[in-house]
C-alpha positions as protocol buffer text, in pm:
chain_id: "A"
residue {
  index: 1
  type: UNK
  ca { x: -5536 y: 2438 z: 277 }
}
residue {
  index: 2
  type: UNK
  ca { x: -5508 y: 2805 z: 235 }
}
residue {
  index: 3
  type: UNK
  ca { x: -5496 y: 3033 z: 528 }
}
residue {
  index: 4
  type: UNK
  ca { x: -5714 y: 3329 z: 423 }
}
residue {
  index: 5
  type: UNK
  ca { x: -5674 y: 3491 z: 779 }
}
residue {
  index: 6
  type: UNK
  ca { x: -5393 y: 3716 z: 676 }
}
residue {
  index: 7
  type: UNK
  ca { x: -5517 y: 3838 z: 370 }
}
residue {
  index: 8
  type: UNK
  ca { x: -5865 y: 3926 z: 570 }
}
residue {
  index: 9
  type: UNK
  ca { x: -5714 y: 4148 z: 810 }
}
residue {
  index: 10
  type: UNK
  ca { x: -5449 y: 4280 z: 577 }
}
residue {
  index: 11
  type: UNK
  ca { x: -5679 y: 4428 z: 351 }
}
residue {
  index: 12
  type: UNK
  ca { x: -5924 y: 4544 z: 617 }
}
residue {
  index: 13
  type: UNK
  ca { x: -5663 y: 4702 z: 792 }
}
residue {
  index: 14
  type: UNK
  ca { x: -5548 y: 4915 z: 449 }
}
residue {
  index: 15
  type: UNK
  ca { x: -5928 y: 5004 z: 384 }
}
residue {
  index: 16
  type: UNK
  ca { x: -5956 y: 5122 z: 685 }
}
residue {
  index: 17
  type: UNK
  ca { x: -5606 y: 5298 z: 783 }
}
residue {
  index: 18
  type: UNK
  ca { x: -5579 y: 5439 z: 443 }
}
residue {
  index: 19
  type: UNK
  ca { x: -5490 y: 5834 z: 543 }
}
residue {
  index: 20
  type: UNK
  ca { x: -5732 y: 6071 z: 425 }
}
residue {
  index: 21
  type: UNK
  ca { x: -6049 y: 5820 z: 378 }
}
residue {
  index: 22
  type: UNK
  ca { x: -6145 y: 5819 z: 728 }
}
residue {
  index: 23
  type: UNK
  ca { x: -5867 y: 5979 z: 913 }
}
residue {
  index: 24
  type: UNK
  ca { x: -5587 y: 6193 z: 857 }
}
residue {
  index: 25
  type: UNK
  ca { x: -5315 y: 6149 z: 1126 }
}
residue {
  index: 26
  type: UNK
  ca { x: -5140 y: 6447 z: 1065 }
}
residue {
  index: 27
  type: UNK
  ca { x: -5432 y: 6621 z: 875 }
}
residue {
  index: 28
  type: UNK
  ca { x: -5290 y: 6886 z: 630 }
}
residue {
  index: 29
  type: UNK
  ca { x: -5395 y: 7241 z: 836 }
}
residue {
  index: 30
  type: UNK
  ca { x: -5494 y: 7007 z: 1185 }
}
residue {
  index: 31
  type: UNK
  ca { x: -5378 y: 6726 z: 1385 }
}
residue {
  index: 32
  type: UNK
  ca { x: -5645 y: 6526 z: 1260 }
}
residue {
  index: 33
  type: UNK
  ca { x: -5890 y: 6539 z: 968 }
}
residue {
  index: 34
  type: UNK
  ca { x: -6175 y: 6311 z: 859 }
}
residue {
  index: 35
  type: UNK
  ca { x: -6253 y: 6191 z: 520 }
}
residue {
  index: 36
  type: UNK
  ca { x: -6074 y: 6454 z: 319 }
}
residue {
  index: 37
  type: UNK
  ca { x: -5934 y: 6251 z: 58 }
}
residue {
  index: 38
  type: UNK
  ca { x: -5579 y: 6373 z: 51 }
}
residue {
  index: 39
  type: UNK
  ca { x: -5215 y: 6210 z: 216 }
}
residue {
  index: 40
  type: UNK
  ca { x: -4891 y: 6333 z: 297 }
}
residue {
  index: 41
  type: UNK
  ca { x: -4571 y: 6156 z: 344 }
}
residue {
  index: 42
  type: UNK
  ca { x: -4597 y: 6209 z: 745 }
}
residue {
  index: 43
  type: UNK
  ca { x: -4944 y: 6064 z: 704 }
}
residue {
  index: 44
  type: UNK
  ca { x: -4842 y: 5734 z: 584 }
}
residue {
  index: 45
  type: UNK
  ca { x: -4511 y: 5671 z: 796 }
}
residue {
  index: 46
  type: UNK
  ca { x: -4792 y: 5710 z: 1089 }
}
residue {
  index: 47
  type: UNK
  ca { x: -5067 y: 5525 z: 938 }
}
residue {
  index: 48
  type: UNK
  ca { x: -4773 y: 5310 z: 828 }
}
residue {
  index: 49
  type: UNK
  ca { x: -4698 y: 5267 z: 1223 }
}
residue {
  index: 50
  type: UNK
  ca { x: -5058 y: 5190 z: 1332 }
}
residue {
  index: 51
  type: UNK
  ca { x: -5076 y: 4973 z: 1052 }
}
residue {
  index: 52
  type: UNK
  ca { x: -4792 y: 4718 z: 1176 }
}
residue {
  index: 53
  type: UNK
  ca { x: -4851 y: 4769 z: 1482 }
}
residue {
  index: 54
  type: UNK
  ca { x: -5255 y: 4615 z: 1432 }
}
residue {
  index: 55
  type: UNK
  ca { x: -5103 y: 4387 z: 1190 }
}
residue {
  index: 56
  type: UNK
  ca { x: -4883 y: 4261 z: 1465 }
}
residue {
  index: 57
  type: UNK
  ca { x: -5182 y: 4218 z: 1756 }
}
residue {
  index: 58
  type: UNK
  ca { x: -5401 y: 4048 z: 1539 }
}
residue {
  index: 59
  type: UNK
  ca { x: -5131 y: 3805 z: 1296 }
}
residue {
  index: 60
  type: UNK
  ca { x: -4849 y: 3746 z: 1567 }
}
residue {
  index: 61
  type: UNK
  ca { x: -5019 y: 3779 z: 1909 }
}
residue {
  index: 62
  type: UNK
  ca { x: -5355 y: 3667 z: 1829 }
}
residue {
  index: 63
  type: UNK
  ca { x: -5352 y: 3466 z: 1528 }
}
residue {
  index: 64
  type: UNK
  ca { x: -5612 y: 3531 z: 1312 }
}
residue {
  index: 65
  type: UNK
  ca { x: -5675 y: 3255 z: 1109 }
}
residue {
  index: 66
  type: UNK
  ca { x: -5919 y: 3144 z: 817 }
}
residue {
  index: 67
  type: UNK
  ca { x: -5971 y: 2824 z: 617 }
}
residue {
  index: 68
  type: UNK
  ca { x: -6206 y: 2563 z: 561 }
}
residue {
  index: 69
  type: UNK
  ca { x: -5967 y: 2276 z: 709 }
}
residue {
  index: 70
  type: UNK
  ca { x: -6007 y: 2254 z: 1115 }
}
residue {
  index: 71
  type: UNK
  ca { x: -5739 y: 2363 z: 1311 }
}
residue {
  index: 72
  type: UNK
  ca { x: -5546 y: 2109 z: 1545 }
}
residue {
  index: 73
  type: UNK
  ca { x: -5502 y: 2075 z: 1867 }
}
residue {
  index: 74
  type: UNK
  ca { x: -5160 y: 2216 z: 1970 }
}
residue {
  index: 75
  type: UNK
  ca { x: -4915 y: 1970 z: 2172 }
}
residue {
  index: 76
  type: UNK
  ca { x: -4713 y: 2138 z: 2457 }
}
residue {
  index: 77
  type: UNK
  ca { x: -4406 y: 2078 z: 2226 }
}
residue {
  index: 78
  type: UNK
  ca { x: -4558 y: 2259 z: 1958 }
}
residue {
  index: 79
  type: UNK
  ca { x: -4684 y: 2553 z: 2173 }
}
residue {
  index: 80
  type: UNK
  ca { x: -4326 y: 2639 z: 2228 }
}
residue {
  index: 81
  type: UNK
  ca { x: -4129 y: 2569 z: 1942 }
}
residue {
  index: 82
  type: UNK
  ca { x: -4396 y: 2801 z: 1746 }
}
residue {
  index: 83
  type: UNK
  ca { x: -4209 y: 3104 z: 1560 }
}
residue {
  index: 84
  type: UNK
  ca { x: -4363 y: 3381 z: 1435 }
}
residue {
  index: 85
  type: UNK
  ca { x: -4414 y: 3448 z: 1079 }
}
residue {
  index: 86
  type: UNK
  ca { x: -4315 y: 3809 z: 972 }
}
residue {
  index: 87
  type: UNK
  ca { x: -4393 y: 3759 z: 643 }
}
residue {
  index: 88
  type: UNK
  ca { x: -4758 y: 3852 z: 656 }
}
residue {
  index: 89
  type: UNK
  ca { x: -4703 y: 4168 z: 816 }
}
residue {
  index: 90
  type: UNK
  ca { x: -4382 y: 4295 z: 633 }
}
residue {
  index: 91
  type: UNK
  ca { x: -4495 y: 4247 z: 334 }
}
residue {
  index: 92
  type: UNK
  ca { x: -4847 y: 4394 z: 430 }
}
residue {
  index: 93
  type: UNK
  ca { x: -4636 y: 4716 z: 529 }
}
residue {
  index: 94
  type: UNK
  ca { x: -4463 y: 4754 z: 294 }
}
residue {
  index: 95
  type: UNK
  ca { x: -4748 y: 4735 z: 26 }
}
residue {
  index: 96
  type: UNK
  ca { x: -4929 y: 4946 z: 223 }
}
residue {
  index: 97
  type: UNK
  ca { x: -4628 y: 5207 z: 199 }
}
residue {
  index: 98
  type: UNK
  ca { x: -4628 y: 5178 z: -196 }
}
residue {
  index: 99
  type: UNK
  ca { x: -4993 y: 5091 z: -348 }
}
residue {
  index: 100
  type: UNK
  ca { x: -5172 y: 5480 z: -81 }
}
residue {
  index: 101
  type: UNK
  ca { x: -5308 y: 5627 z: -354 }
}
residue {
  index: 102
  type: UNK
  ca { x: -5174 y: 5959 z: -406 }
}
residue {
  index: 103
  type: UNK
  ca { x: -4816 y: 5898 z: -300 }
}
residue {
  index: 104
  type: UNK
  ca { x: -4618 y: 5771 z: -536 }
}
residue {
  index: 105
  type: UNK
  ca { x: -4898 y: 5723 z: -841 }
}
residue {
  index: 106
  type: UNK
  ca { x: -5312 y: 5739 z: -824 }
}
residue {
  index: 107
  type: UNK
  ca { x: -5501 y: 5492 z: -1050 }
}
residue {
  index: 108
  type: UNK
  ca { x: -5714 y: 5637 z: -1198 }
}
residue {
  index: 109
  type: UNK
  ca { x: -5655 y: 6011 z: -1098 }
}
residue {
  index: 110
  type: UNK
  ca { x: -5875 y: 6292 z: -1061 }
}
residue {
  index: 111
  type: UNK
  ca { x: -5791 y: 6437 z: -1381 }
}
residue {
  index: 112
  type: UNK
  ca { x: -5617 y: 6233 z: -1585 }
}
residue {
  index: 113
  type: UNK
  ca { x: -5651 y: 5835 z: -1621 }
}
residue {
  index: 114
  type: UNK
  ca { x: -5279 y: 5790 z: -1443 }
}
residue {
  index: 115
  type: UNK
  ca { x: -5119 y: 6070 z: -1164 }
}
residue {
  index: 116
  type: UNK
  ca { x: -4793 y: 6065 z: -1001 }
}
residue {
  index: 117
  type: UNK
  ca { x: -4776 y: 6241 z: -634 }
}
residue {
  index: 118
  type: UNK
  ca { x: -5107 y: 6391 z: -624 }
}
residue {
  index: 119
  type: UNK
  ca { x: -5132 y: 6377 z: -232 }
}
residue {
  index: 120
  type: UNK
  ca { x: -5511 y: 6342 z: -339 }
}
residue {
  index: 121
  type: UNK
  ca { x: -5718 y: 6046 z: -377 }
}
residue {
  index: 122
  type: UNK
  ca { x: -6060 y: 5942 z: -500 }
}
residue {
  index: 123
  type: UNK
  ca { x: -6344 y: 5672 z: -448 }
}
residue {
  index: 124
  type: UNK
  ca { x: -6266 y: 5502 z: -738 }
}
residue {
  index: 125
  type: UNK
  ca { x: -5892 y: 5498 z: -722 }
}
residue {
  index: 126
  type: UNK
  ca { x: -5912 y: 5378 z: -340 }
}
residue {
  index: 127
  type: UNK
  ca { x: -6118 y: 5080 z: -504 }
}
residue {
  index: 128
  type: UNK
  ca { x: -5849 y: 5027 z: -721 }
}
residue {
  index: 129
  type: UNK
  ca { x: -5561 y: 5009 z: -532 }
}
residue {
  index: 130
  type: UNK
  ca { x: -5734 y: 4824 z: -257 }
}
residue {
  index: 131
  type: UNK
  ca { x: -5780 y: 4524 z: -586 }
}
residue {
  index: 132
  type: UNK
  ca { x: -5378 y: 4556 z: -645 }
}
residue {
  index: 133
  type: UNK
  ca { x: -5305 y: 4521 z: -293 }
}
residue {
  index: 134
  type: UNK
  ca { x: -5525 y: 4231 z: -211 }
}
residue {
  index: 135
  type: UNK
  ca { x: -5411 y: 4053 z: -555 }
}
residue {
  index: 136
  type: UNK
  ca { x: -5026 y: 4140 z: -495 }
}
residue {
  index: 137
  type: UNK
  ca { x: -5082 y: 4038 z: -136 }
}
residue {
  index: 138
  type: UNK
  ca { x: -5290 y: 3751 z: -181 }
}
residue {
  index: 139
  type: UNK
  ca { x: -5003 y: 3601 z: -431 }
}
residue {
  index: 140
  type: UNK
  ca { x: -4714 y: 3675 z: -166 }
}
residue {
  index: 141
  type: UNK
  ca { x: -4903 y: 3491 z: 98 }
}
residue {
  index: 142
  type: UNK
  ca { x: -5085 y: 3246 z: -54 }
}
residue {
  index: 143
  type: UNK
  ca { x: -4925 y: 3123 z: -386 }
}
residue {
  index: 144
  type: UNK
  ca { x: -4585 y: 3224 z: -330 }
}
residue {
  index: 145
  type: UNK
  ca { x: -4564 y: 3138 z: 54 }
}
residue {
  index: 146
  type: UNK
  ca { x: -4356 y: 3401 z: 163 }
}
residue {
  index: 147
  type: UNK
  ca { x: -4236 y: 3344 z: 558 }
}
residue {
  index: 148
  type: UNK
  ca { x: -3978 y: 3531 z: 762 }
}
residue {
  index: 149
  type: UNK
  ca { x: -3972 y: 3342 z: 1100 }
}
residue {
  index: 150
  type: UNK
  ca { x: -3821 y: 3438 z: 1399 }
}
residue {
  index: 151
  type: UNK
  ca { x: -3788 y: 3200 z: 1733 }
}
């Protein structure tokens, strides 16, 4: 079965720490700004930050998990031999990193249907790249089975 889990909070987490939709950490002319639809590189390295470090709490150290099949008991053997899977989460970063719209390219743009380093973004193009993220990440995680583990 499918463990959903990861996907959930991956894409909740880049809804919701996208810089410039709800909060700006560093805002363009203050420390912080809300909802003013643009980005800066400083603004994603440190919604970048906050972003692992959330994905860490609730993937590593919590454990979110979501699937249809019920979860099994663990033994004490298995409780710990258990490594942690960085897959999820670096791969979550670093799409996070490359699909804020406005950085690197804005589908679709404010003026024109495609836009390369805008620093700007817009309802629909947040909509958009919040699809390619949750496909791209949904295939890395789910079909593809990407792990890093660590003991």
């Amino acid at each position: 079965m499918s463990d959903w889990g990861p996907v959930f909070v991956a894409v909740v987490l880049f809804v919701l720490l996208m810089p410039g939709l709800l909060i700006q950490l560093p805002g363009r002319s203050r420390f912080v700004e809300f909802g003013n639809f643009q980005t800066s590189g400083v603004s994603v390295l440190i919604h970048a930050i906050i972003y692992f470090a959330l994905s860490c709490i609730f993937l590593l150290a919590i454990g979110v998990h979501i699937s249809r099949k019920r979860a099994k008991p663990l033994s004490i053997f298995h409780f710990y031999r258990k490594m942690a899977d960085w897959g999820p989460v670096l791969i979550g970063v670093v799409l996070f990193v490359l699909l804020q719209p406005g950085l690197l390219f804005q589908l679709p743009g404010n003026n024109r249907q495609l836009e390369f380093g805008t620093m700007k973004t817009n309802g629909k193009a947040i909509a958009v790249h919040t699809l390619i993220f949750f496909t791209l990440y949904a295939i890395l995680i789910l079909a593809v089975r990407v792990h890093i583990y660590t003991g």
